[in-house]
Structures are given as structure tokens and as C-alpha cells.
C-alpha positions, -999 to +999 in steps of 0.1 A: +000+000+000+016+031-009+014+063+014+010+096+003+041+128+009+013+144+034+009+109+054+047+105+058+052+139+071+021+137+093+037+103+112+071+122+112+059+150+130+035+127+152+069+106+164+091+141+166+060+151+187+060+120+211+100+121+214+101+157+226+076+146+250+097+121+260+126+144+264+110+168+283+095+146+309+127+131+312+146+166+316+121+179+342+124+147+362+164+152+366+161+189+368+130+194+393+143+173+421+175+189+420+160+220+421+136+208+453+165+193+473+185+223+472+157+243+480+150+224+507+187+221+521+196+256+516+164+268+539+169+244+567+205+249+569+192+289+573+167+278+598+186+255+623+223+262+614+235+239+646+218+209+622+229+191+599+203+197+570+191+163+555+163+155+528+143+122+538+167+112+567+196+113+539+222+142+542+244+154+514+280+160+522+313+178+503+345+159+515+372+189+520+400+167+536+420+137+531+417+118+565+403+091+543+420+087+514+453+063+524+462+062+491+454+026+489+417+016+492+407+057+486+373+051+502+364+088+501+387+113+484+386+152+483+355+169+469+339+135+466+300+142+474+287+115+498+257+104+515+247+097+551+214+080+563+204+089+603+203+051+617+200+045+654+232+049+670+226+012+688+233-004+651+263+011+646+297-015+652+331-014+643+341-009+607+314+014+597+319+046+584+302+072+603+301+111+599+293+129+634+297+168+649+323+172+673+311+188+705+307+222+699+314+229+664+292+231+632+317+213+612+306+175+600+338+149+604+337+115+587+357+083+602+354+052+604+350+040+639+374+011+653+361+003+684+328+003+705+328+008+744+299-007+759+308-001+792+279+011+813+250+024+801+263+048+776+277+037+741+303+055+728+328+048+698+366+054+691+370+070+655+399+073+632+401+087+594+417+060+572+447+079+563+450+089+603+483+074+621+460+076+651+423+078+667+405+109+676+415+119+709+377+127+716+349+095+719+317+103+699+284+096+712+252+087+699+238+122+698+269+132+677+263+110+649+246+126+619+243+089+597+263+062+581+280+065+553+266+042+520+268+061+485+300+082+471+298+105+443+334+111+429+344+143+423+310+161+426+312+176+457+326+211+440+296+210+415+270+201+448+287+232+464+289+254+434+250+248+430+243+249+467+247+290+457+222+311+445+239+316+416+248+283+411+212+269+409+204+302+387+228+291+364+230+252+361+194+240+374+167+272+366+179+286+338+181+248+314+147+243+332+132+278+321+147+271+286+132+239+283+096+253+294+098+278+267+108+256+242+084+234+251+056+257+248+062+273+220+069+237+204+035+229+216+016+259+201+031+254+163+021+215+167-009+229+175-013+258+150-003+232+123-031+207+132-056+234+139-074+228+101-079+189+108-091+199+147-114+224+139-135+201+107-137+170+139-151+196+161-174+207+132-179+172+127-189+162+160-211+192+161-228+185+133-240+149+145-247+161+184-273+181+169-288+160+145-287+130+172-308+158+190-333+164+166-340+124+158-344+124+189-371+149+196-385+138+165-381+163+144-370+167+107-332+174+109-322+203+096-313+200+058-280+215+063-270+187+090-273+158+067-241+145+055-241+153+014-246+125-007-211+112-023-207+126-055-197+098-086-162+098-102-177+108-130-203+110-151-208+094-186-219+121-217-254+107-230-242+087-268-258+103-299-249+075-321-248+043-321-209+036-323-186+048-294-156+067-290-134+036-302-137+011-330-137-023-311-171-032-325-193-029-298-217-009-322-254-014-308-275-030-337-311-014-342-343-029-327-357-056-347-394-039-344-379-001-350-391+010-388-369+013-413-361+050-421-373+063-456-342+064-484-346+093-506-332+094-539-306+123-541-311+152-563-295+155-600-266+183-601-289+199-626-322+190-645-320+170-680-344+178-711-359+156-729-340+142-761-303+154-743-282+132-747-264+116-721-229+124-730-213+142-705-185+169-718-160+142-721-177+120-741-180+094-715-215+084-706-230+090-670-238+056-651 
């Protein structure tokens, strides 16, 4: 079956129109949320500064120190971004990597604790950074500890803290996500103004049989003007004025066997003849 030019361009712009769709829902799902979590962090970490701020119990952090990178394993390096979940401090046992606020400072250290003292009714845990010689000199208690440590993000941390400005987030999150809006729309208003001819005759369509399904049903005479129109032919036939058609393949219709037989004159001499002229025509030769 073949497909017309207009067909082929109509399915082209159909599948353009369901990939930018696509594309767009895709966009706003990477952009939005990062967007909303910065949002988010940035106004608690204005509302309770002596908190660490944290988005569904998981906090965000920007590594700016070495303690744990040995240079062998490099479990977390500089400017890696990583991510902390609150857990109950109870769980917590040697070997996990914890990040917890020393007593009276705002700043956020991450170690990996070595040991657990469970003696008395307190816990508290001995902590060292990887690429320390040595363990804090200062126990950390339950109350200290702002979550463990599961996910790393290398390198990211000076992107996270670039967009944790307000310029930052102007530039790299609302700015692509404004762009894409506009685009979006106006992409959406010349789809639109291109299938406005075909939207407009199925509205006038649907129109049209709303109110004659109206009228049949109130049993009145529809309206002459709501009736589809009858489908014109192809073509129509001119009316033969002979017998023969335009081609000679012998399909010449033969008289009625019942229709008289049309009257043959005789045709008219060139000129009248007297009586005694001879026949001899001015050539000598005699007329047949």
C-alpha cells in the first residue's frame, strides 16, 4: 500500500512530537528534584544552622579533607560528594563509616569508627580517618552522629557546592529548566497551529452529529444542512448520440428488430435534364 508525501510527514511530526515529550518529561524529572533538594537544604541549613540539614533522613556531604584517602583503598577522596542516612546509633559496630559533629562545632567529620565501648549504660565509639596514624582523641556519642556512610559520588562535591549557591542553581538547574519550558511551549503551540485545520473540521464534525442526534431524537426533521451530502460519482458518462462509441472495437449497438426502417430518398440531380439530351457528359463518356 503506498502512502502519500502528506501521510509521511504527518507520522514524522507525530513521532518528533512523542519524542520531545519524551525528552521533556525526562529533563524535568532530573532537573525538578534537584532543584527541590537544594531548596529544601539551603532553607533548613538557614533555619537551624547547629543541624545538619538532611532530605528524607539522607544528608548530602562535600568531602574537604583527606583523613580518608590512604592512598590505597581511597574510600572517600577530596571533593567527593557523599551520603549519610540517620540510623539508630545502637546499630552502629566497628568498621562502619560514620560522619558525626564534634562537641561544639558546626563542622561534619567523617571516620570510620574502630572500636565500641559498651561499658555502662552509655555507648560510645573510638573513631579514626583512614589515612589517620592515630584515633581521635575525643569519643563520639550517639547524639553526635549525623548517619552512616553508604553512597560516594566522585568528584561532585565542587559541582554540589557550586550549585548549593544562588547563583549556582540560577545558572545550572533554573535557567536549562526555564529554557526547556519555553521551548516546550512554544513547540507545543506550532504543533498545534499546524493541526488546527484537521481539529477544527472534527469539532465541526462532531457538532454536526450532536445536533442532528438531538433532533432524531425529539423527533423532528433534521435540519437539511446537518445531513451529510450524498457522495458525488467519479464521474459521469456524456449521453451517446450514435450508435458507435468513442473507439472502434465493435461494440456498435444494432437497431431494434421492431424499429421501422427510415425512408431512403433518392438524391437530387446536379442539374435538371431535357428531354432528347443526350447523355454524354463533356468528355464524351457516358454517366452511369
Amino acid at each position: 500500500m503506498k502512502q502519500s508525501a502528506g501521510g509521511d510527514s504527518e507520522n514524522k511530526g507525530s513521532v518528533a512530537h512523542l519524542i520531545g515529550n519524551i525528552l521533556g518529561i525526562v529533563l524535568i524529572a532530573i532537573l525538578a528534584p534537584i532543584m527541590v533538594v537544594n531548596v529544601t537544604l539551603i532553607i533548613k541549613s538557614y533555619a537551624r544552622p547547629d543541624e545538619v540539614p538532611a532530605v528524607f533522613g539522607v544528608a548530602p556531604l562535600i568531602v574537604q579533607s583527606g583523613s580518608m584517602d590512604d592512598g590505597v583503598a581511597r574510600v572517600i577522596k577530596v571533593d567527593d560528594l557523599i551520603l549519610v542516612r540517620q540510623v539508630d546509633p545502637d546499630t552502629l559496630k566497628a568498621g562502619d563509616i560514620v560522619a558525626f559533629q564534634p562537641v561544639g562545632q558546626q563542622v561534619v567529620i567523617t571516620h570510620r569508627i574502630v572500636e565500641v565501648d559498651e561499658e555502662g549504660s552509655v555507648r560510645k565509639f573510638v573513631t579514626q580517618g583512614d589515612a589517620n596514624n592515630t584515633p581521635d582523641s575525643d569519643p563520639v556519642y550517639g547524639p553526635q552522629i549525623v548517619g552512616r556512610y553508604f553512597q560516594r559520588f566522585e568528584g561532585v562535591g565542587k559541582i554540589a557546592l557550586y550549585l548549593q549557591q544562588p547563583i549556582g542553581m540560577v545558572v545550572f538547574v533554573a535557567i536549562p529548566l526555564a529554557l526547556f519550558l519555553l521551548y516546550d511551549l512554544l513547540r507545543r503551540y506550532l504543533y498545534n497551529k499546524k493541526n488546527k485545520g484537521a481539529q477544527d473540521a472534527e469539532a465541526a464534525e462532531l457538532e454536526r452529529l450532536r445536533l442532528l442526534a438531538a433532533a432524531i431524537e425529539r423527533g423532528e426533521t433534521p435540519d437539511p444542512s446537518l445531513l451529510a451530502p450524498a457522495a458525488a460519482p467519479a464521474y459521469l458518462p456524456a449521453e451517446d448520440t450514435d450508435d458507435d462509441d468513442d473507439f472502434d472495437d465493435g461494440d456498435d449497438e444494432a437497431p431494434a428488430d421492431d424499429a421501422p426502417d427510415a425512408a431512403v430518398e433518392p438524391a437530387a440531380p446536379a442539374y435538371p435534364k431535357f428531354e432528347g439530351e443526350p447523355d454524354d457528359d463533356e468528355f464524351g463518356d457516358d454517366e452511369a
